[in-house]
C-alpha positions in Angstrom: 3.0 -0.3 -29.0 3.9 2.6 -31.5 6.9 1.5 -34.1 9.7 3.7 -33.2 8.8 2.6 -29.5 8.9 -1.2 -31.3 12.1 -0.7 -32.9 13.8 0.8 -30.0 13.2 -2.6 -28.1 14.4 -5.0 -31.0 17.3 -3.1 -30.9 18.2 -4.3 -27.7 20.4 -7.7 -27.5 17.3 -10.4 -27.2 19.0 -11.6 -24.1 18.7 -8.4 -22.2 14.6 -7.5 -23.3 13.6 -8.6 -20.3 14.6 -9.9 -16.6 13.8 -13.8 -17.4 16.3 -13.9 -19.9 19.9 -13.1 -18.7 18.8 -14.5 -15.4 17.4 -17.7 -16.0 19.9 -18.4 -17.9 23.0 -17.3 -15.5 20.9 -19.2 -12.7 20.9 -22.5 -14.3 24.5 -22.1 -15.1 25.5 -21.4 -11.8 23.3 -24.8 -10.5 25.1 -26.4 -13.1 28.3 -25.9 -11.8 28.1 -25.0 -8.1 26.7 -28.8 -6.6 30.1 -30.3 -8.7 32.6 -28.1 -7.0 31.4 -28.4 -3.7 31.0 -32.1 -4.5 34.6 -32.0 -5.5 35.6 -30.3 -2.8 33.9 -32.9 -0.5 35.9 -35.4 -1.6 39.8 -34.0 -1.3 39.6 -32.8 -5.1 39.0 -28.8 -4.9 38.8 -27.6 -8.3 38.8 -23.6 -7.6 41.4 -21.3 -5.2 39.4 -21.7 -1.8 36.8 -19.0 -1.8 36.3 -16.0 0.7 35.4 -18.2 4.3 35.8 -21.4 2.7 33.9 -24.0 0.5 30.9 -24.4 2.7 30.0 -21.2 3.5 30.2 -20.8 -0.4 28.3 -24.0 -0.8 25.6 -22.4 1.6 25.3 -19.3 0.2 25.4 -19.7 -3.6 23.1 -21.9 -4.3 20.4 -19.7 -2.4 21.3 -15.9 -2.8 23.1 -16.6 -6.1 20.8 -19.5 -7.9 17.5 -19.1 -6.4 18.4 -15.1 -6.2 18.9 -15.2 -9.4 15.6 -17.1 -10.9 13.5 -15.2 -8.5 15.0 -11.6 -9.8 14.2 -13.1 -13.7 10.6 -14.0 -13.0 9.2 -11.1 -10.4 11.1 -8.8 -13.3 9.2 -10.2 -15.5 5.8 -11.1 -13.8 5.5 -6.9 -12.6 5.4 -5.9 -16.4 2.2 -8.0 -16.8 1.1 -7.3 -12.9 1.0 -3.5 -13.4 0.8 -2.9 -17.7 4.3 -1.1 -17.1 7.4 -1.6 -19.0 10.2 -3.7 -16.7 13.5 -2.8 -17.3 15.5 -3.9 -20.2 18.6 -3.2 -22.2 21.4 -1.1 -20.2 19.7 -1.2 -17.0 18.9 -5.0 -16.9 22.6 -5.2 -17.7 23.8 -3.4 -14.9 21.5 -5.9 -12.7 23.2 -8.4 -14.5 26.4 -7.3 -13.7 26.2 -6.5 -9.9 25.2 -10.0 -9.8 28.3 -11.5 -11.7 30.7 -9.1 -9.5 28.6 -10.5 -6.8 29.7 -14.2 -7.5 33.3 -13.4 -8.1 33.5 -11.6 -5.0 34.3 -15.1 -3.3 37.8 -14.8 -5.1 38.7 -10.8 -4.6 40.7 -9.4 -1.9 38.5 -8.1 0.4 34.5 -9.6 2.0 33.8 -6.3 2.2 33.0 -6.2 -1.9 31.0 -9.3 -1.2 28.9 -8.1 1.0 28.4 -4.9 -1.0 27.7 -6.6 -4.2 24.7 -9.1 -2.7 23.0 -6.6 -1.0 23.2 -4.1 -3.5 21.4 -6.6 -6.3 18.7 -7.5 -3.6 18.4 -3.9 -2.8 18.1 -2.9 -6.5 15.6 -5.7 -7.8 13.5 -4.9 -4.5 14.2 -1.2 -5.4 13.0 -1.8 -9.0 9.7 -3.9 -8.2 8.6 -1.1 -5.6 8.7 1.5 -7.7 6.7 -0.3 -10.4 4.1 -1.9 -8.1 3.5 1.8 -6.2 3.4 3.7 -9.2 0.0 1.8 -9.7 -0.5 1.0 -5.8 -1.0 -2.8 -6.6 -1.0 -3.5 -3.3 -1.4 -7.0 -3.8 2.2 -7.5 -4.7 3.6 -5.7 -2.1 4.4 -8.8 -0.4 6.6 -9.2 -3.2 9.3 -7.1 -2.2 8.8 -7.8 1.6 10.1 -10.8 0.7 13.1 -9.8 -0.8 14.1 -6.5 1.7 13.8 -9.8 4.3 16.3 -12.2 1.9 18.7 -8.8 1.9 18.9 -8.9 5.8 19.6 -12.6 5.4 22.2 -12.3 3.2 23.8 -9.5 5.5 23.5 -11.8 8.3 25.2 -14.6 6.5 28.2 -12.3 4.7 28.8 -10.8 8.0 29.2 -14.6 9.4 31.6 -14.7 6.7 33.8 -12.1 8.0 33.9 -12.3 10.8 34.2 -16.4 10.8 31.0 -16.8 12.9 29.9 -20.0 11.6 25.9 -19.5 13.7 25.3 -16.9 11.8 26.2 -17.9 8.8 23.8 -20.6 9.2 21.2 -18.6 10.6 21.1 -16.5 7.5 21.0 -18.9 5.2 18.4 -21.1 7.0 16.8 -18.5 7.1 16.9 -17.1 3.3 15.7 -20.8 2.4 12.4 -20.6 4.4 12.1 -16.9 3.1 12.3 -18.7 -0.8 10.3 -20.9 0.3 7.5 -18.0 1.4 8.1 -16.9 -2.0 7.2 -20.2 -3.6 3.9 -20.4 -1.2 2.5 -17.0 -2.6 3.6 -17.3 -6.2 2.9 -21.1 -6.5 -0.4 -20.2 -4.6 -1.4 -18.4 -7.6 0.3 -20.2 -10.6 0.2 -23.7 -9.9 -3.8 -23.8 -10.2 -4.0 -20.9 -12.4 -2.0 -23.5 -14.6 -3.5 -26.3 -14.0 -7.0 -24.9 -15.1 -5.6 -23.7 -18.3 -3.4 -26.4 -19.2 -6.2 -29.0 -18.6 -9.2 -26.7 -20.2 -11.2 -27.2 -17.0 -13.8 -24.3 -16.5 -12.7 -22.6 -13.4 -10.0 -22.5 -11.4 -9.7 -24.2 -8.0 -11.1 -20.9 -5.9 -8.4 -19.9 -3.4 -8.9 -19.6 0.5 -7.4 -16.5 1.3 -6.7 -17.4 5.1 -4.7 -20.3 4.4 -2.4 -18.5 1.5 -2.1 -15.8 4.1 -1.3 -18.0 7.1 1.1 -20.5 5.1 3.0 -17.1 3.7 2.9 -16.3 7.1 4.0 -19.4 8.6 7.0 -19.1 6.3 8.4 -15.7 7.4 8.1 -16.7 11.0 10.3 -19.5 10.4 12.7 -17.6 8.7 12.8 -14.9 11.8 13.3 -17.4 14.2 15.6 -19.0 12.0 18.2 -15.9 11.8 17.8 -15.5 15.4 18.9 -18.6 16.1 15.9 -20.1 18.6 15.1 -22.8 15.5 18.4 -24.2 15.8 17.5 -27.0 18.5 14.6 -29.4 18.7 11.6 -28.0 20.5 8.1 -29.2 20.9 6.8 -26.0 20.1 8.2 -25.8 16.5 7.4 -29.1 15.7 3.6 -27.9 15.7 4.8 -24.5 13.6 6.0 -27.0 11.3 3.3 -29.8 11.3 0.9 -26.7 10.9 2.8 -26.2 7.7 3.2 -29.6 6.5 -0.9 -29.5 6.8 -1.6 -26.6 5.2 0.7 -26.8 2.2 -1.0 -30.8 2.1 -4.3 -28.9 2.1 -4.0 -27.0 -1.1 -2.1 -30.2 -2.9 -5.2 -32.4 -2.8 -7.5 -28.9 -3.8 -5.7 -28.4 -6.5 -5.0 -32.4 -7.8 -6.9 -33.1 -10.8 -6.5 -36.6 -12.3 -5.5 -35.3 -15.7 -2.5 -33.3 -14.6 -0.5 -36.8 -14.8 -0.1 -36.6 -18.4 1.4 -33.4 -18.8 4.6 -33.0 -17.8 4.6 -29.4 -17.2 1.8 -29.5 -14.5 2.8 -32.9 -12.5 6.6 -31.4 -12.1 4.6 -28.3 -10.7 2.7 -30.5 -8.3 5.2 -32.8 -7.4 7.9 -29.9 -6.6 5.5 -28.6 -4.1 4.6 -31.9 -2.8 8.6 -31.5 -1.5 7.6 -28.6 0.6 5.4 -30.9 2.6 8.2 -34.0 2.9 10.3 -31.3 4.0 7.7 -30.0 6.4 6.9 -33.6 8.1 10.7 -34.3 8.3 11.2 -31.3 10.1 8.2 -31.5 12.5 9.3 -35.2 13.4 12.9 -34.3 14.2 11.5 -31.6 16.5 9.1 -33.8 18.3 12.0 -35.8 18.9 12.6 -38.9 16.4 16.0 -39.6 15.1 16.6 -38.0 11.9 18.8 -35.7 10.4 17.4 -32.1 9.9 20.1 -31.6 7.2 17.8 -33.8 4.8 14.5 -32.3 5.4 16.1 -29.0 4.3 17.7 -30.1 1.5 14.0 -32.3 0.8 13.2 -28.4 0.8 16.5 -27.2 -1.4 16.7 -29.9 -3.8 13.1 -31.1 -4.2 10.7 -28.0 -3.7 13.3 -25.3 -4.7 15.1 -26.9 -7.6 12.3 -29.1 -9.2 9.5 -25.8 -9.3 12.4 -23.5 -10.3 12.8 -26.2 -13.2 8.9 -26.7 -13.4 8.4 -22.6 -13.5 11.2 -22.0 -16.1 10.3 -24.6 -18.5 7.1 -23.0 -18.9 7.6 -19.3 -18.0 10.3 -19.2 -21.1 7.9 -21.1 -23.5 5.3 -18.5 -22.8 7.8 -15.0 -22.3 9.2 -16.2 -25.9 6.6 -16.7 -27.9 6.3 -20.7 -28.2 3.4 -23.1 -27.7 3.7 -24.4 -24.0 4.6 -27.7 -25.7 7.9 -29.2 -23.9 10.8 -29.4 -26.0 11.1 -33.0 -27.4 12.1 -35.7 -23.7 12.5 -32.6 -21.4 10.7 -34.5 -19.2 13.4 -36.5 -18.3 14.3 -33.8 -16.9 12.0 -33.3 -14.2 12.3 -37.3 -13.5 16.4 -36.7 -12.9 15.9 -33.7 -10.7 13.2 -35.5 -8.6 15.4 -38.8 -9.0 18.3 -36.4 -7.3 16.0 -35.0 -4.4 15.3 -38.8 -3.5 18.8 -39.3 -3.4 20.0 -36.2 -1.6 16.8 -37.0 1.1 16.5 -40.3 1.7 19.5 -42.3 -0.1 22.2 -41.1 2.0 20.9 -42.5 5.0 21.8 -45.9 3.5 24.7 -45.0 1.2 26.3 -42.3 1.6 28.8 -41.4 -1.5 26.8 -43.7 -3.9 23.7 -41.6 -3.1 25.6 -38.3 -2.9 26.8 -38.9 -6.3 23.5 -40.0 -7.9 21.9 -36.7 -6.7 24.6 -34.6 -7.9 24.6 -36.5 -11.6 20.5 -36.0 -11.4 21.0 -32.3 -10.9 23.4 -31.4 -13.4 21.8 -33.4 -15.7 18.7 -32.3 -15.5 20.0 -28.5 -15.7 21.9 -29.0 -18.6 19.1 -30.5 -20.3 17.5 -26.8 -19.8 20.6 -24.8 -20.8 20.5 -27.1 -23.8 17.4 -26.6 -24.9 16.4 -23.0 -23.7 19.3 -21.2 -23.8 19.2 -20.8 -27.1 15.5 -19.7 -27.0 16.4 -17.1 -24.1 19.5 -15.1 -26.5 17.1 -15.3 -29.6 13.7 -12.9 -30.2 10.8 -14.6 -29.4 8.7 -16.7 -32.6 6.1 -14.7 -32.2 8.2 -11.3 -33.4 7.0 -9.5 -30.5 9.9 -7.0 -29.1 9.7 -8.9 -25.8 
């Protein structure tokens, strides 16, 4: 990097350099405070006006198009710079990403559904719009899947807003049944790739765990379909036939757990919450298959065995160590974050299988467990994400 080009980008705000940044941040924020006021709201004590279609459909949507939206913008805006050598954006234009996305939570308090509709498809659009042009600008096809992915969470998100206003309540829980099994294809490809790409490095082991194309394919695959059917509402009742889409799932997402297990990865914190994140996709993916095939559980729980364990504990997982790396640190945990990754699994366990037996007891552990274990990441990273990184690189 020439200097001027170098003292352009430290002249941006540290916090706007690049897409992790502003968004993991503002993600973690919003899971910090989104489980207490639907929690709140849950039990007669609403601590907000009543937003745009009411608290669940808020409930519903934020904590997948706004929180997971938001962690999956910061780290595919992030990951493309070093995917295709290419500059990502930064400074103003990072901040108008940024800002779509803040209009895009208030939106639940203005006037009229109309602006929040247009302000969630419109980030989608542009972080989709943003990764395509930097991905075919060196035709890393590779990738491409990439912002399948997110044109396909868009749709969702349309199909969930328009629920909102128009009161349908199927389709608001089509869409976002269906935008959770679309993250969750998102966490099968990256996780595919980082998981034992970490492993191997963070262990020193010679070589990686070699991947099996047809089963990273088939699982992304597997995903999508899910989602599909999922926003057209066939998934919505038990049915023989998805219980063995599921099952299939469940035993291919097994599969690459015990490939990938390596004793060692017990003693380091920031590989066993990777591994026992995605060992939630599975519980989730047995719970599921069973209810189909007909035993008498709640579907409710597998998905939030999905939500709660797989989503929250590798979004955790990932940005512990993505914003180590992206700010110039030693990928050496900050001093008992791993207490963290115990309260969010604690939570998941909870959320899953405590409130079977009791109800508000259990509902309230999981909710302590998750905003604890957030906080404990806005405490000790947020400072790390507004400051230029140790290493004095502009990034």
């Amino acid at each position: 990097m020439q200097i001027s080009d170098k003292r352009k980008a430290m002249a941006v705000p540290a916090v706007l350099r690049l897409g992790f940044r502003p968004f993991f941040l503002l993600g973690t924020l919003l899971a910090l405070v989104a489980v207490p006021l639907w929690v709140a709201e849950l039990n007669g004590m609403p601590l907000l006006p009543v937003p745009v279609g009411g608290w669940l459909a808020w409930h519903r949507h934020e904590l997948v198009f706004g929180f997971a939206g938001a962690i999956i913008a910061g780290f595919l805006l992030t990951a493309v710079q070093t995917w295709t050598g290419q500059a990502s954006v930064s400074g103003r234009p990072l901040a108008v990403l940024v800002l779509i996305w803040l209009l895009a939570r208030l939106a639940w308090w203005m006037e009229t559904s109309w602006l929040l509709l247009a302000f969630n498809a419109l980030f989608l659009l542009a972080v989709a719009a943003t990764m395509g042009r930097l991905l075919w600008r060196v035709r890393q096809v590779r990738n491409y899947p990439t912002v399948v992915l997110l044109l396909l969470l868009c749709a969702a998100d349309v199909l969930t807003l328009l629920g909102v206003q128009d009161g349908n309540e199927a389709w608001q829980r089509q869409g976002t049944q269906a935008a959770i099994w679309l993250v969750a294809g998102m966490m099968s490809l990256i996780g595919g790739r980082v998981i034992p790409f970490f492993t191997q490095r963070g262990l020193s082991r010679p070589a990686q765990v070699k991947a099996w194309p047809w089963l990273d394919w088939s699982l992304l695959a597997g995903s999508v379909l899910v989602a599909v059917l999922t926003a057209s509402g066939l998934l919505l009742d038990a049915n023989w036939w998805a219980g063995l889409l599921f099952a299939g799932l469940s035993l291919g997402h097994g599969m690459r757990l015990v490939r990938w297990f390596d004793g060692g990865l017990l003693r380091v914190p920031l590989l066993w919450s990777l591994h026992i994140a995605y060992a939630w996709m599975v519980v989730a993916c047995v719970g599921l298959a069973a209810w189909h095939f007909g035993a008498p559980l709640v579907p409710s729980q597998a998905l939030h065995g999905l939500t709660v364990g797989a989503m929250g504990g590798l979004i955790l997982a990932m940005l512990a160590r993505v914003s180590l790396g992206h700010t110039g640190r030693p990928l050496q945990l900050p001093r008992a974050f791993a207490l963290a990754f115990v309260l969010l699994n604690l939570a998941a366990v909870a959320r899953v299988f405590g409130v079977s037996l009791v109800y508000q007891p259990a509902l309230w552990l999981a909710t302590a467990g998750w905003v604890l274990a957030f906080l404990q990441f806005v405490i000790c990273y947020g400072p790390m994400l507004c400051r230029s990184r140790a290493d004095g690189h502009p990034g």
